[in-house]
Rosetta silent file (secondary structure, phi, psi, omega in degrees, C-alpha in Angstrom):
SEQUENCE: XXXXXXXXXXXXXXXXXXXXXXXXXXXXXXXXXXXXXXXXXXXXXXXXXXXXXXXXXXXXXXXX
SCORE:     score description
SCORE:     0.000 S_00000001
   1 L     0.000  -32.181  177.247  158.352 -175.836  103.711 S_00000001
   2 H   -82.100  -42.630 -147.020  158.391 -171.918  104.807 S_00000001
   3 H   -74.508  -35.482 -178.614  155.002 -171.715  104.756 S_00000001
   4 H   -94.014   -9.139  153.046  154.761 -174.249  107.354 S_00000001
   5 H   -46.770  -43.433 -170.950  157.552 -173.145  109.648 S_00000001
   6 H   -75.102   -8.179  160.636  155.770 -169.581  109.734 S_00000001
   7 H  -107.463   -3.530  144.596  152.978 -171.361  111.165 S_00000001
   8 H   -73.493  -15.986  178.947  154.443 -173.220  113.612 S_00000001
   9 H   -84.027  -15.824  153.127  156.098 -169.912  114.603 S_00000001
  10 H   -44.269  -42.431 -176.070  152.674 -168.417  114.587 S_00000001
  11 H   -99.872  -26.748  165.511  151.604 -170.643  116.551 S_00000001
  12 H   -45.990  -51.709 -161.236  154.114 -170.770  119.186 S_00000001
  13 H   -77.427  -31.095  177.192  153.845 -167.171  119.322 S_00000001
  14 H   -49.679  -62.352  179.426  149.951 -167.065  119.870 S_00000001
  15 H   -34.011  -41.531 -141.683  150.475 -169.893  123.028 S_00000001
  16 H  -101.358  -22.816 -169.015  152.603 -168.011  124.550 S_00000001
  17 H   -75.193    7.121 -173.816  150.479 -164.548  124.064 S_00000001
  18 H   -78.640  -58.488 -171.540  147.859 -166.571  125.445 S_00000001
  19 H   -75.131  -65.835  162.360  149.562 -167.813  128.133 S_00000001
  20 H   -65.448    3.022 -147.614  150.301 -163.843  129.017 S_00000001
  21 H  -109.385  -20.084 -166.030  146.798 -162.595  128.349 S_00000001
  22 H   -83.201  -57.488 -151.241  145.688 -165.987  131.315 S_00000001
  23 H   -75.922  -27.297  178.234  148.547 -164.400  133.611 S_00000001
  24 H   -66.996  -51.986  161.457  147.121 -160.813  133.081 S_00000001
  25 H   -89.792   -4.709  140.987  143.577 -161.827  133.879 S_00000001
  26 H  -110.236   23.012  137.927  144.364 -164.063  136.626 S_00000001
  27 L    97.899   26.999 -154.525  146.371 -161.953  138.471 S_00000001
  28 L   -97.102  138.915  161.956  149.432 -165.227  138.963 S_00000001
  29 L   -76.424  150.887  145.670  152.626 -163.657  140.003 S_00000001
  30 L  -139.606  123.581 -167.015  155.896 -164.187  138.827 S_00000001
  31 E   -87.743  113.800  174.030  159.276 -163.716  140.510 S_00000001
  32 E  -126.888  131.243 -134.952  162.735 -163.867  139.165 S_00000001
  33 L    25.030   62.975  177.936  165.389 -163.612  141.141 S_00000001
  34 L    74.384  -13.185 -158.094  163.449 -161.957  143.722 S_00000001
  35 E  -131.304  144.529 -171.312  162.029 -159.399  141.929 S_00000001
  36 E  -127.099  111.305 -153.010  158.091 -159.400  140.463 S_00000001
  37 L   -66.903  107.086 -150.160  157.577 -159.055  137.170 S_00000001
  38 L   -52.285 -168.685  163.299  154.320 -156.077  136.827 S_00000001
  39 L   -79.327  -50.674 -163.420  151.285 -157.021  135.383 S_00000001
  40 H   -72.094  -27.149  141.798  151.434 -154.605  132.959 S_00000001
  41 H   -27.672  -86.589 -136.698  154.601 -156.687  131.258 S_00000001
  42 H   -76.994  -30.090 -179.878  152.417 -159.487  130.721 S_00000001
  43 H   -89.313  -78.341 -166.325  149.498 -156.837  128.272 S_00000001
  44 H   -33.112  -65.617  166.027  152.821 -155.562  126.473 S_00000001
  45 H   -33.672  -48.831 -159.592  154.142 -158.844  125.601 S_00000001
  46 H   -89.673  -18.755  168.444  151.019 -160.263  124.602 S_00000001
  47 H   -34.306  -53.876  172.557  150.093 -157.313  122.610 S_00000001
  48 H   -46.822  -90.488  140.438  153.499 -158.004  120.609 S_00000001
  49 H    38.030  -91.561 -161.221  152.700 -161.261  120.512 S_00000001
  50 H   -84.844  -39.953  178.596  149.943 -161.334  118.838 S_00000001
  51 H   -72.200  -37.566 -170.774  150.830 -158.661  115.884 S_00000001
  52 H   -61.133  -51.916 -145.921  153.911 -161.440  115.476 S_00000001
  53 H   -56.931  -67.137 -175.373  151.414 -164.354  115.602 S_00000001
  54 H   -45.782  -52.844  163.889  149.332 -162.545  113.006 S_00000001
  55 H   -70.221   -5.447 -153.925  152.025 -161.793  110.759 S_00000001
  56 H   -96.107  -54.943  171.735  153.964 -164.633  110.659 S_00000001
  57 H   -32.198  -58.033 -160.720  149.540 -166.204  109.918 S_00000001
  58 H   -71.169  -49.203  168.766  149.515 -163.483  107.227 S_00000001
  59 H   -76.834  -22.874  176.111  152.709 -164.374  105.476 S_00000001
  60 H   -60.012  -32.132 -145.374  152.363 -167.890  105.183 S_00000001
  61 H  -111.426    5.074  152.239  149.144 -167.865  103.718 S_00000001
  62 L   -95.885  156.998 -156.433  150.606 -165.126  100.404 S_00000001
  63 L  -125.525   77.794  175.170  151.212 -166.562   97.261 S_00000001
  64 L   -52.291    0.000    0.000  153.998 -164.769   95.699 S_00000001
């Protein structure tokens, strides 16, 4: 049962770095409360991201 929660959270996290890596290279703004969030937000996050996706990938699949 943990193994497959860490890969829906794996997977969740990849979508979403995905999702910032789309926003980075197609330049889509986004404003909250008035204020617009850089670009360069959107390569940190998915950068983050991604080492989560990958570990979360990496522990599910050791065999303790």
């Amino acid at each position: 049962m943990k193994d497959i929660a860490l890969r829906v959270s794996g997977t969740l996290f990849l979508v979403v770095a995905i999702a910032h890596i789309l926003r980075y290279i197609l330049k889509f703004n986004v404003i909250i409360a008035g204020y617009e969030l850089p670009f360069w937000l959107s390569a940190l996050a998915a950068i983050i991201l991604i080492f989560l996706s990958l570990w979360m990938f990496k522990t599910s699949c050791n065999k303790n």
